[in-house]
N, C-alpha and C positions, 0 to 999 in steps of 0.2 A: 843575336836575338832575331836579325830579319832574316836571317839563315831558316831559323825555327817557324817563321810566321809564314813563309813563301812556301815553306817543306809543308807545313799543314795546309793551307790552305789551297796545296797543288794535288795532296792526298784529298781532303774533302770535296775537293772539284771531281775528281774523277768517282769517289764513294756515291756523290752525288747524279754524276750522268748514267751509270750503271742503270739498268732498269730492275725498279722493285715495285713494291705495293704501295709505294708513295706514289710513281710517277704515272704508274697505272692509275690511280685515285684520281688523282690531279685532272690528268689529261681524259679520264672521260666524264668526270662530271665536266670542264667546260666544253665539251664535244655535247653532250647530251641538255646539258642544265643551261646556264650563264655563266658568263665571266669572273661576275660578281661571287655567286658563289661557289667557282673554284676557288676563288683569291681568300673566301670566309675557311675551304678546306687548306690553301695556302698557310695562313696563320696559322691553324693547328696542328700542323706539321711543322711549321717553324718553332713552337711552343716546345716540340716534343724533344724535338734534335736541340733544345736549348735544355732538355731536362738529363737530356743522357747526358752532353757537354758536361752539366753541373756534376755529375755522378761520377766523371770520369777525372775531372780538374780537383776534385773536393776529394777523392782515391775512395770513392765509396764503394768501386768495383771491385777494391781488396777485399770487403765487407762481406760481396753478393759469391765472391770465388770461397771462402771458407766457412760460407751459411748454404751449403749445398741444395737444402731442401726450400729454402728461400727463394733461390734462381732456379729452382725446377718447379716452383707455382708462379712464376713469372712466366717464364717459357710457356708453359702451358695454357695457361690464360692468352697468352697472345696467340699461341695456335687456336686454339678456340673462336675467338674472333676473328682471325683472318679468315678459319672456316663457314665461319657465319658470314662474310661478307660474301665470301665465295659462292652462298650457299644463295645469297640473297641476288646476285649477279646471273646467278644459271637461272631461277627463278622469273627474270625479268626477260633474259632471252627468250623462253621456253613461251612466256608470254607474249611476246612481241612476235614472234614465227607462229602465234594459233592468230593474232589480229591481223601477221602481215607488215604491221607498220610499225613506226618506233613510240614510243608513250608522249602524250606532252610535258613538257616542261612542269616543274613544279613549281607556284607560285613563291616569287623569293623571300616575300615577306613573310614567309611560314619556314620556311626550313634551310636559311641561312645560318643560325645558329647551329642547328643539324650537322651540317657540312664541316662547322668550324670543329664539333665533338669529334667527328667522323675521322676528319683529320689526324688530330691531334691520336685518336686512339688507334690509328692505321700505322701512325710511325710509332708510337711506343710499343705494340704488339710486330714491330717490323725486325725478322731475324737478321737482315744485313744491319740493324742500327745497333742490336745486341751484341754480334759479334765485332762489328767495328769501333764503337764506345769502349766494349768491354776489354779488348786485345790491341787492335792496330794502333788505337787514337794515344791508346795510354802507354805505348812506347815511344811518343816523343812529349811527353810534358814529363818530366822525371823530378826529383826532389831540389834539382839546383833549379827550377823553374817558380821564377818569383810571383806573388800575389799580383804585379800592377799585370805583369805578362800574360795569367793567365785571365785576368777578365780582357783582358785585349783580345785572346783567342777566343775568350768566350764571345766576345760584340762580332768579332772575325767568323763564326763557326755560324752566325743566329742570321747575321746578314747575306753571308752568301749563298746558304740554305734560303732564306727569302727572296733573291734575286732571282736567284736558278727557278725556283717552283712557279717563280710569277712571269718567267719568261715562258715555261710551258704552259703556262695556262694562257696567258695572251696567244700564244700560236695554236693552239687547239679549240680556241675561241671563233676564230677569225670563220668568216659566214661560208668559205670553203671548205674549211676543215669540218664545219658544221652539216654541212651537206651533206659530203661524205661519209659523216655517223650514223644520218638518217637514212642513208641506202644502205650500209650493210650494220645496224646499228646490232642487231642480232647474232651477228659472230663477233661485234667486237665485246658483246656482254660476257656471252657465252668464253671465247677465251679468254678474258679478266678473270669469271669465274672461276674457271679450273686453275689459272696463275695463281691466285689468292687462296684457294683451296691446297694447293700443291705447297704456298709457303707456309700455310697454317698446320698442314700433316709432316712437310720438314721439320719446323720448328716442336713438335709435340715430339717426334721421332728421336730428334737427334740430341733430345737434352740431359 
């Protein structure tokens, strides 16, 4: 059994440092925004990777693999969004290179919940958590794998998805890193944007 917990959790370390639409998310709202509300988009990524977790531990992915038309308005839906953010990202560069300068901060008391939806819908619309939930994660939790175990993987899977996201957002926070956004804040929108566009026209494409 710690054979199984150290194997997943050596797999979710590395699924996790991978760069996606998560860490992108992450790392420039606190480059751009606050700390505070990366850590609100923090949470809603942790929510989400705890919702695919449940999907995959509960074999509801058997479900999504023989309701085909099911998991292709899933897919879809999440391309669309990722396009939208994408869409919203070029948007904000495009704006930022006619001022010149990067936008202010948006006041936290308004749009930390925001950040938290933001989150959460970034990693469920996210094609690496699709294909990893729905294939890699669920070749090692099999049917001889017991109930206490797998909510252990579950507390396993939801925590260090929180650590990891709150460790980028502490270092993307930090008043240097912060600088840095505001000098070239404009290419790093502009390439989020086409990143996020690119996984939302993968994921529409390839399903």
């Amino acid at each position: 059994m710690l054979t199984l917990f150290l194997t997943v959790a050596t797999v979710q370390l590395f699924a996790l440092m991978s760069p996606g639409p998560d860490f992108f998310f992450i790392s420039q709202v606190a480059a751009s925004r606050s700390r505070k509300q990366a850590m609100s988009g923090v949470l809603g990524i942790t929510l989400g990777v705890l919702i695919w977790a449940a999907v995959a531990l509960l074999g509801l992915n058997l479900v999504l693999q023989r309701m085909a038309w099911l998991h292709q308005i899933i897919m879809v839906a999440g391309g669309v969004y990722l396009l939208w953010m994408g869409w919203q990202l070029l948007c904000a560069a495009r704006q930022q290179h006619k001022q010149g300068i990067a936008p202010p901060c948006v006041p936290l008391e308004k749009s930390r919940g925001g950040y938290f939806l933001k989150g959460l819908l970034t990693n469920l619309s996210n094609p690496k958590a699709v294909i990893y939930f729905g294939s890699v994660f669920s070749l090692f939790v099999g049917n001889d794998v017991g109930t206490g175990a797998r909510w252990g993987l579950f507390a396993l899977i939801g925590g260090e998805t929180f650590a990891w996201f709150t460790l980028v957002a502490f270092i993307f926070a930090l008043p240097k890193m912060r600088r840095g956004y505001q000098r070239i804040a404009k290419w790093i929108d502009g390439c989020a944007g086409v990143l996020f566009a690119g996984f939302g026209l993968h994921l529409i494409l390839s399903r």
